[in-house]
VOVO-859949 format. One record per residue (C-alpha): x, y, z; residue in three letters. Coordinates in steps of 0.1 Angstrom, whole numbers, plus 5000, padded with zeros to 4 digits. Example, Ala and Ser with C-alpha at 12.3 -4.5 7.8 and 13.67 -1.06 7.14 Angstrom:
2
512349555078Ala
513749895071Ser
***
This chain:
738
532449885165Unk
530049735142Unk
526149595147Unk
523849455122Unk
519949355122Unk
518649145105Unk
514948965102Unk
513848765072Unk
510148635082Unk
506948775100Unk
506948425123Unk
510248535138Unk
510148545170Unk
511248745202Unk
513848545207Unk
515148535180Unk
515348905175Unk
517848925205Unk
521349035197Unk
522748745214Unk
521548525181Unk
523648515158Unk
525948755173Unk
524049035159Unk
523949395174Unk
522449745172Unk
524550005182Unk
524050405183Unk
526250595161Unk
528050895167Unk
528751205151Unk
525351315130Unk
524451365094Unk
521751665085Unk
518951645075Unk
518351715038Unk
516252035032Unk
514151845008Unk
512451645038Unk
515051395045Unk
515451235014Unk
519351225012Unk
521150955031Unk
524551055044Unk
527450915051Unk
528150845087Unk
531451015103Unk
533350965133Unk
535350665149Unk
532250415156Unk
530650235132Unk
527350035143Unk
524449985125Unk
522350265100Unk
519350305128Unk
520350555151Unk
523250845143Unk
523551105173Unk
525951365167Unk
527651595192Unk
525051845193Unk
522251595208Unk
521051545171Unk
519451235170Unk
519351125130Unk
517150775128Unk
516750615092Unk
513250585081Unk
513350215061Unk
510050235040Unk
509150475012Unk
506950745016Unk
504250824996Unk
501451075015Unk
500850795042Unk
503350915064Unk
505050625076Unk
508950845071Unk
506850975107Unk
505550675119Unk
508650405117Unk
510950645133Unk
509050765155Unk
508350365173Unk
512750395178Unk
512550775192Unk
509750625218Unk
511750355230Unk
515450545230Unk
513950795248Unk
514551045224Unk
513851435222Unk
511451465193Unk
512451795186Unk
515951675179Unk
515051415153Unk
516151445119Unk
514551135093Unk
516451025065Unk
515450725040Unk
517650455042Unk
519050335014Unk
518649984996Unk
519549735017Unk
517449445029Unk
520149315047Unk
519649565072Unk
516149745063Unk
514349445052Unk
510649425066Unk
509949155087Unk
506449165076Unk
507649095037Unk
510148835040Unk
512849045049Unk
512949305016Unk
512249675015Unk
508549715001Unk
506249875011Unk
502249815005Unk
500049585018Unk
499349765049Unk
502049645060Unk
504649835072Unk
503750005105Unk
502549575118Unk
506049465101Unk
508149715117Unk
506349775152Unk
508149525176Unk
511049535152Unk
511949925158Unk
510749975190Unk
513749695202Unk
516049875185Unk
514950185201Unk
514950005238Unk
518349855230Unk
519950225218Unk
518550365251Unk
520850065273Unk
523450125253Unk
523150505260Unk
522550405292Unk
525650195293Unk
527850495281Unk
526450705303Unk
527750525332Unk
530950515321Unk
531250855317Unk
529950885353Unk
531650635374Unk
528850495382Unk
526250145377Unk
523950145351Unk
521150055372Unk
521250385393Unk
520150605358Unk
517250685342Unk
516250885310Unk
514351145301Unk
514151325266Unk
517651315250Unk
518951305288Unk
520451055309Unk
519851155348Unk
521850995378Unk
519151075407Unk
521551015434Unk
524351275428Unk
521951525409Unk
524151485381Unk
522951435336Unk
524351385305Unk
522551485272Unk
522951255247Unk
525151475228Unk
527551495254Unk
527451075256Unk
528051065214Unk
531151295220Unk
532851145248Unk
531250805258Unk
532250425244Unk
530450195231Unk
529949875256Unk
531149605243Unk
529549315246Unk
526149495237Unk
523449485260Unk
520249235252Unk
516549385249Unk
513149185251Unk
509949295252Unk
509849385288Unk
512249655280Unk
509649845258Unk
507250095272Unk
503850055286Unk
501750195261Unk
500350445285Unk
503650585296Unk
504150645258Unk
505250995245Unk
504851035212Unk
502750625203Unk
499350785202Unk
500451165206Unk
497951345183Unk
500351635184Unk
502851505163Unk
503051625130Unk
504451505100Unk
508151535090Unk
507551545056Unk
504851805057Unk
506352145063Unk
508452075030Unk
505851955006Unk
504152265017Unk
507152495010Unk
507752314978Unk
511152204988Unk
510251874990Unk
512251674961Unk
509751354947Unk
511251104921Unk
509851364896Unk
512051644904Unk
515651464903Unk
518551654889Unk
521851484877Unk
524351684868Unk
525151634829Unk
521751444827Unk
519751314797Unk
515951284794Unk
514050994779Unk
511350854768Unk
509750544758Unk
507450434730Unk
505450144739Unk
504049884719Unk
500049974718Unk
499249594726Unk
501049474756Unk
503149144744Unk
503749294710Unk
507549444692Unk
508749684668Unk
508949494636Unk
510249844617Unk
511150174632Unk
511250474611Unk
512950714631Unk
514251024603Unk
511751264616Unk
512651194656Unk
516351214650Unk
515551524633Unk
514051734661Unk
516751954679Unk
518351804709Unk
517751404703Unk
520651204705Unk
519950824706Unk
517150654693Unk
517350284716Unk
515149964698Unk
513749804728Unk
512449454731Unk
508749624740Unk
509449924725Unk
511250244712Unk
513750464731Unk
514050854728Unk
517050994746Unk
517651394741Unk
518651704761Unk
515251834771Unk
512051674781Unk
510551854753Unk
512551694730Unk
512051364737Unk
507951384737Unk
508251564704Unk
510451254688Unk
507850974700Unk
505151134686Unk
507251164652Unk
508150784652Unk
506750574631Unk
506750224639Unk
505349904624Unk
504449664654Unk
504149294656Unk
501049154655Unk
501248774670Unk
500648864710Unk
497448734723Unk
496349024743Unk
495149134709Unk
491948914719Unk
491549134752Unk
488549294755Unk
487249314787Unk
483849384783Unk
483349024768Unk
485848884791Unk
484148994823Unk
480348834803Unk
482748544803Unk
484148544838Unk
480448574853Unk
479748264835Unk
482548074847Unk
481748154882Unk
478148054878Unk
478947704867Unk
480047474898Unk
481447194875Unk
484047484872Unk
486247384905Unk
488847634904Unk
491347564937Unk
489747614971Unk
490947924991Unk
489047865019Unk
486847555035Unk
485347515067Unk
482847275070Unk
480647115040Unk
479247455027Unk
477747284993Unk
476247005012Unk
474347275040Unk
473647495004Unk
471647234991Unk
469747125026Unk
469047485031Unk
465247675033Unk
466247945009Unk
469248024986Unk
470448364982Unk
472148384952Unk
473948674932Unk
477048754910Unk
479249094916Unk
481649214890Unk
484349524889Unk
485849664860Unk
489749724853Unk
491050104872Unk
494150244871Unk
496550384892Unk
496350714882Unk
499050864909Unk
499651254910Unk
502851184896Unk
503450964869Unk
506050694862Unk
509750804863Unk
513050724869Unk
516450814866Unk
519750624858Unk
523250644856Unk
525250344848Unk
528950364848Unk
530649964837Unk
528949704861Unk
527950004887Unk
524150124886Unk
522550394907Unk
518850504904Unk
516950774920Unk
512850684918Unk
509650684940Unk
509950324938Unk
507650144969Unk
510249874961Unk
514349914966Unk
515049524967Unk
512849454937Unk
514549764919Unk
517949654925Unk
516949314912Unk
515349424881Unk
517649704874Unk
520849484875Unk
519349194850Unk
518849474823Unk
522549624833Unk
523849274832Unk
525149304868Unk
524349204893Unk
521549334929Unk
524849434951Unk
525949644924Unk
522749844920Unk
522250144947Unk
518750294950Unk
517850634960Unk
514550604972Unk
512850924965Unk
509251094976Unk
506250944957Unk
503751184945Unk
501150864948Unk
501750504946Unk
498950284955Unk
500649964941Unk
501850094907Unk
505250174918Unk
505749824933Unk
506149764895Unk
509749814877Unk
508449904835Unk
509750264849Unk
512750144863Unk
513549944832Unk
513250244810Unk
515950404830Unk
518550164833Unk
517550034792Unk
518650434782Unk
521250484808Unk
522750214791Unk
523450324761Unk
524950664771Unk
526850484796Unk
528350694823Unk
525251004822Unk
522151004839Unk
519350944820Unk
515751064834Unk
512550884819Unk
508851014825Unk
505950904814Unk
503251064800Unk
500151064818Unk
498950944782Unk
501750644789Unk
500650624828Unk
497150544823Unk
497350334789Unk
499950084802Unk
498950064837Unk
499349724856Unk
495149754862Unk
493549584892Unk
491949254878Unk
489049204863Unk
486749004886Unk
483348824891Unk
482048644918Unk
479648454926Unk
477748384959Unk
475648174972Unk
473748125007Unk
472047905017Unk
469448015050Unk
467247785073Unk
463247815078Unk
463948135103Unk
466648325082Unk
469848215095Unk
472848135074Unk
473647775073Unk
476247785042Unk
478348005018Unk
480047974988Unk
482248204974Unk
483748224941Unk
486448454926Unk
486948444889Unk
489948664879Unk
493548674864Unk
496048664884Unk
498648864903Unk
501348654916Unk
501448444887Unk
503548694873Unk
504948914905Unk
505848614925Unk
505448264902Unk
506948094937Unk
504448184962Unk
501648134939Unk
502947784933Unk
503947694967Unk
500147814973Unk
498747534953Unk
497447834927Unk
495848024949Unk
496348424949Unk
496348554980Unk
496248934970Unk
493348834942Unk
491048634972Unk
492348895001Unk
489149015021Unk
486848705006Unk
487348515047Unk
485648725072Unk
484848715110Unk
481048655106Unk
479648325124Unk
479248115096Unk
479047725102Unk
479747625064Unk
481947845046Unk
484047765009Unk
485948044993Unk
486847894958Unk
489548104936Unk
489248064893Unk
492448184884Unk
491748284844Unk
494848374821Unk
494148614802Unk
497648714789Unk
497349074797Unk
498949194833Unk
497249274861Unk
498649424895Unk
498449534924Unk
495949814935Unk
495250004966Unk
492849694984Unk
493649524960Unk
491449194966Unk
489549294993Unk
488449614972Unk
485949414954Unk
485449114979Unk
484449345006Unk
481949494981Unk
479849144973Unk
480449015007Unk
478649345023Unk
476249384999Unk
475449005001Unk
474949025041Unk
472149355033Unk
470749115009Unk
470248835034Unk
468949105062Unk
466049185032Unk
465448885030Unk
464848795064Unk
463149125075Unk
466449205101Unk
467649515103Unk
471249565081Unk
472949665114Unk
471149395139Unk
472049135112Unk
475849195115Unk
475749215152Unk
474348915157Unk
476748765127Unk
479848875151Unk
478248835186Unk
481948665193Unk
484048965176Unk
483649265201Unk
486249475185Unk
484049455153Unk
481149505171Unk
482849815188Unk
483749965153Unk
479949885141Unk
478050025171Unk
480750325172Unk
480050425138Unk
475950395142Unk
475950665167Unk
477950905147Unk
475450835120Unk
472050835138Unk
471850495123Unk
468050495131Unk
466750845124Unk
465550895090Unk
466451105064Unk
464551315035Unk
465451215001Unk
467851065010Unk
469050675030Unk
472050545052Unk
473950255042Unk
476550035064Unk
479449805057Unk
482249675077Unk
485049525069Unk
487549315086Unk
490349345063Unk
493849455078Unk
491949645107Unk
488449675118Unk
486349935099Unk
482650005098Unk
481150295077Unk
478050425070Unk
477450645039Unk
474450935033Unk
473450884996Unk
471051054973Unk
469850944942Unk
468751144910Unk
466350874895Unk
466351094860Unk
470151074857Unk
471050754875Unk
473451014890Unk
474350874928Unk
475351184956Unk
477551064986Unk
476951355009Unk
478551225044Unk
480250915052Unk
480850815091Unk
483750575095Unk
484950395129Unk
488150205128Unk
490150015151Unk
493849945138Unk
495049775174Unk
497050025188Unk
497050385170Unk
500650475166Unk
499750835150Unk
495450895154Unk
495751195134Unk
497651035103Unk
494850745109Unk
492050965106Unk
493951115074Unk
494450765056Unk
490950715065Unk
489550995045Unk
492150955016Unk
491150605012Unk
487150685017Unk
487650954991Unk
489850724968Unk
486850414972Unk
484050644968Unk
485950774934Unk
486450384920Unk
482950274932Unk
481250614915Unk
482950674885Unk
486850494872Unk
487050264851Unk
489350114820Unk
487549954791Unk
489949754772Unk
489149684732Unk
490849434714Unk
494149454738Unk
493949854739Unk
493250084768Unk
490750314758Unk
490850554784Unk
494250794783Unk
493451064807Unk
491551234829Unk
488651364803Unk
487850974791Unk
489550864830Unk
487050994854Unk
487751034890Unk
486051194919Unk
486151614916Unk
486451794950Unk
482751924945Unk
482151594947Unk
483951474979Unk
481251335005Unk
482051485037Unk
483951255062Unk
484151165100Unk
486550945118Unk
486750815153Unk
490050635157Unk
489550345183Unk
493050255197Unk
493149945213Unk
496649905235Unk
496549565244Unk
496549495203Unk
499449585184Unk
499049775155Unk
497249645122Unk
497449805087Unk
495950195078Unk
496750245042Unk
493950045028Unk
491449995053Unk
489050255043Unk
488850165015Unk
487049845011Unk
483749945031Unk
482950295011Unk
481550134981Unk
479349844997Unk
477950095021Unk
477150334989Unk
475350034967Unk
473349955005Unk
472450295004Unk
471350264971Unk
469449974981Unk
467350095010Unk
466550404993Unk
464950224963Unk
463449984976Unk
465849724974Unk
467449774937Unk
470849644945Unk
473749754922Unk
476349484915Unk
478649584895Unk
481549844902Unk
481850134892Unk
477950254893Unk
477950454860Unk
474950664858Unk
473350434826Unk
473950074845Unk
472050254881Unk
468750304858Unk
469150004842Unk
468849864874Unk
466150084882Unk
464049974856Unk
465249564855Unk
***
């Protein structure tokens, strides 16, 4: 008996998830896969006589096996997705064994991303939640279903309990490994709706702060196997010059020294580059360095520098003639603008940062005819399959992925360069694997970078300070232009990753969010916030600038701004009693943002500032988020701090200077990132709101951290506002002494 899911849109609908459309069904297999020592990475084949769909496996000895459909990488969602099916099932936690499914939208797709495996965007807890917790409410009936066959008795007289089905009246229960060996499938299936899910408060494991991690106990041992650590038997290593300018080719390779070095045994022209393929990884790096290669000279990037292209962008965004394509209008905000008492008006700008995950790009590759397999921390199966078969000249269905542990991913391994390296090499030595990893040299220099951006804002207040208008402009390259030329067209040009946080709940009668896409030549892509990383950042800094300006008090201001929003308020009033908003501190000032982006989060962060140096101190951030309901408050709290820490770092210290088309920074000594001596010290209250369902975690501490720094900044100065990410030391006293 076979049963297949499948959802293709975020609009879909309750109704139409039911098994009676379409004839679909989700079934419970029996007889159970292990779990793969490594921490569930391996995805087994299923045994026995019944075949339904890859959810749910239960094997004879109450195993319960549940496939985990997104990737993980540290945000624990291989705990989180799983764990919505085990609530509704009725399943013993204990007895849970996760393993990643493998590529195959058809079944895994995220509602939340029009039906493909990806995962980013916050969005994979929101796109799964009412998804998974049906299929764990319809494997529970159909339990329930067996169970009364087995029994000789009506459905309706049993009940569950953990990995147990109980008949009340005779005293008699089954475990569920007694119903996999013996019981039938019911056939038709039975139908679930949302009245079949849980109340929230009779939930065992949504909002149980004792559940750990499954992943944890093996990245701790060591066993844990990340895209990084993949071994193939008979396998090849490679590696992968790159062109030095993105958009540029190799005109002449000189490769006698490479082929020289001990162990090399293809050298592979590539349309962007040069390929190394040997028997050791040592190998391979030694014969890049060794080539020597004349490049083309004709791309445009060559013109990239983004120091003078970010001078240029502010420009652009200063001069209104400059329409751009409106995001975003409500109301005549130019027209209220020009009426208005007072203008507030200021630009914001952020510099190019890398990715710069733990574990750098790899892959690894074996194709064998028209037949590709991979094995990568890829955040993206469908995209890999697609990508991998147009370089194997194949074709998606032909390409399976083995989604591995990332050590990091943040956006960068949403991208497929890696996974094009791989299948390029594996191609040549058709029928080994071939493993390619990058450098950290490689990783950082040809990065997709978060954009370059400026914007410019403008308020316009009436005679007692209120806000009667805002314009908002965005000038930056853009994103789906190249990641998805479909969307961005069917958007009229508007990015909605590049604008993402720029709309906000505050009260605002007039309000015009314009978006100047420049383009630049050189790509750009997606980072952790991505948008509302640097939107957040002028909007927040804007609203303390408008509180100056009209004597209010930072926090009053934003009250008042979202007197209709009381979840905001919540998150806002929350986090000013963890911080003693109102006492004063020696040396040293508080500074708030909030930010409505994916979830509600307020923060407030202790600063200190070494006027000599320009050197800025985070000491203690507060941070109160409300994400709707909290599936896992402990993992929340942990994404929290990661992204805090990950904010504070980009808002302090990284940044990529690009020269004539060349990154400039290559590693961590010209790269500079927040050192644990550094670290502010963090604390989270998770607000769970059950009557909401869950919003995004991954990214939603990190928009506020660097606003709330720079207002920090500002209140202990005086009011010397910073504007422009990150706050290197030399550009803080050059706004100390403007």
């Amino acid at each position: 008996m076979t049963g297949t899911l499948r959802l293709h849109s975020r609009a879909l609908s309750r109704r139409s998830f039911l098994v009676s459309a379409g004839g679909i069904g989700i079934a419970v297999a029996f007889g159970g896969p292990s779990r793969d020592a490594s921490g569930a990475v391996a995805v087994p084949a299923v045994e026995g006589g019944y075949r339904p769909n890859a959810w749910v496996t239960i094997a004879a000895d109450g195993t319960v096996t549940i496939m985990s459909p997104a990737s993980e990488m540290g945000q624990g969602i291989m705990t989180t997705l799983p764990l919505l099916i085990a609530e509704d099932m009725d399943a013993d936690w204990d007895k849970v064994r996760i393993v990643q499914a493998p590529s195959d939208a058809e079944t895994y797709g995220n509602p939340g991303f029009y039906g493909i495996q990806l995962t980013g965007g916050s969005e994979s807890t929101r796109g799964y939640y009412e998804m998974l917790r049906l299929v764990g409410a319809q494997t529970r009936k159909i339990i329930l279903a067996s169970a009364a066959g087995l029994l000789k008795v009506p459905a309706g007289e049993l009940a569950t309990e953990p990995n147990r089905v109980v008949h009340a009246p005779s005293g008699r229960s089954l475990d569920y490994g007694a119903i996999a060996e013996a019981g039938e499938l019911p056939d038709p299936l039975p139908q679930v709706t949302g009245a079949d899910l849980k109340p929230i408060a009779r939930c065992c494991y949504i909002g149980n702060p004792a559940i750990n991690r499954v992943d944890m106990a093996a990245k701790v041992d060591g066993s844990a196997i990340f895209g990084i650590d993949v071994q193939r038997p008979d396998m090849l290593y490679g590696a992968v010059l790159r062109a030095p300018v993105q958009g540029e080719r190799p005109d002449v390779i000189d490769d006698g020294a490479a082929r020289a070095v001990p162990g090399i045994t293809h050298i592979v022209p590539l349309p962007y580059g040069v390929g190394i393929i040997g028997e050791t990884v040592e190998a391979t790096m030694r014969a890049k360095d060794l080539l020597d290669v004349t490049w083309s000279t004709s791309s445009r990037v060559r013109r990239y520098t983004s120091d003078r292209l970010l001078d240029q962008y502010r420009k652009v965004g200063r001069d209104l003639s400059q329409a751009g394509v409106a995001a975003h209008a409500a109301g005549d905000a130019a027209a209220a603008i020009a009426g208005a008492d007072r203008v507030v008006s200021a630009d914001y700008l952020v510099d190019h940062v890398c990715h710069a995950t733990m574990e750098p790009m790899n892959a690894t590759a074996l194709v064998t005819g028209d037949r590709v397999e991979i094995w990568a921390p890829t955040q993206g199966p469908t995209g890999t399959q697609r990508f991998a078969a147009a370089v194997a000249g194949t074709t998606p269905d032909k390409v399976k992925v083995n989604t591995m542990l990332l050590g990091g991913g943040f956006g960068r391994k949403a991208e497929a360069d890696f996974i094009v390296d791989a299948v390029s090499l594996a191609r040549a030595v058709q029928g080994r694997p071939v493993k390619v990893v990058w450098s950290r040299e490689d990783d950082l220099r040809h990065d997709k970078y978060r954009p370059l951006a400026a914007q410019h804002v403008q308020v316009g207040l009436d005679a007692g300070g209120g806000i009667v208008g805002w314009r908002h402009r965005i000038v930056a390259d853009s994103i789906f232009a190249r990641t998805l030329p479909g969307l961005f067209e069917s958007e009229g040009g508007v990015d909605g990753v590049v604008i993402e946080g720029a709309h906000f709940n505050y009260a605002v009668p007039a309000h015009r969010i314009d978006y100047i896409r420049q383009d630049s030549g050189r790509d750009v892509g997606f980072w952790r916030g991505v948008g509302a990383g640097y939107t957040k950042f002028c909007i927040e800094c804007v609203i303390d600038e408008i509180a100056a300006a009209k004597g209010a008090d930072p926090l009053a201001l934003r009250l008042e701004l979202l007197k209709d929003q009381p979840r905001a308020r919540k998150v806002i009033e929350t986090v000013a009693g963890m911080a003693e908003w109102d006492r004063r501190r020696d040396g040293r000032a508080l500074g708030l943002a909030y930010s409505d982006a994916w979830s509600h989060c307020a923060q407030i962060a202790e600063v200190s500032l070494d006027r000599e140096t320009g050197e800025i101190r985070v000491h203690t951030v507060w941070c109160a988020v409300d994400a709707g309901v909290a599936v896992q408050p402990r993992n929340i709290e942990a994404q929290m701090i990661g992204a805090i820490t990950h904010g504070a770092s980009h808002a302090l210290f990284e940044r990529i200077n690009i020269v004539d088309g060349e990154a400039q920074e290559a590693n961590f000594d010209t790269y500079r990132v927040m050192r644990m001596s550094e670290a502010p010290e963090i604390h989270v209250t998770v607000i769970s709101t059950p009557d909401h369902p869950p919003s995004g975690v991954g990214e939603v501490g990190l928009p506020p951290i660097g606003p709330a720094i720079a207002n920090a900044v500002a209140r202990l100065t005086g009011g010397v506002r910073l504007r422009h990410y990150p706050f290197l030391p030399e550009r803080v006293k050059a706004a100390l002494d403007a």
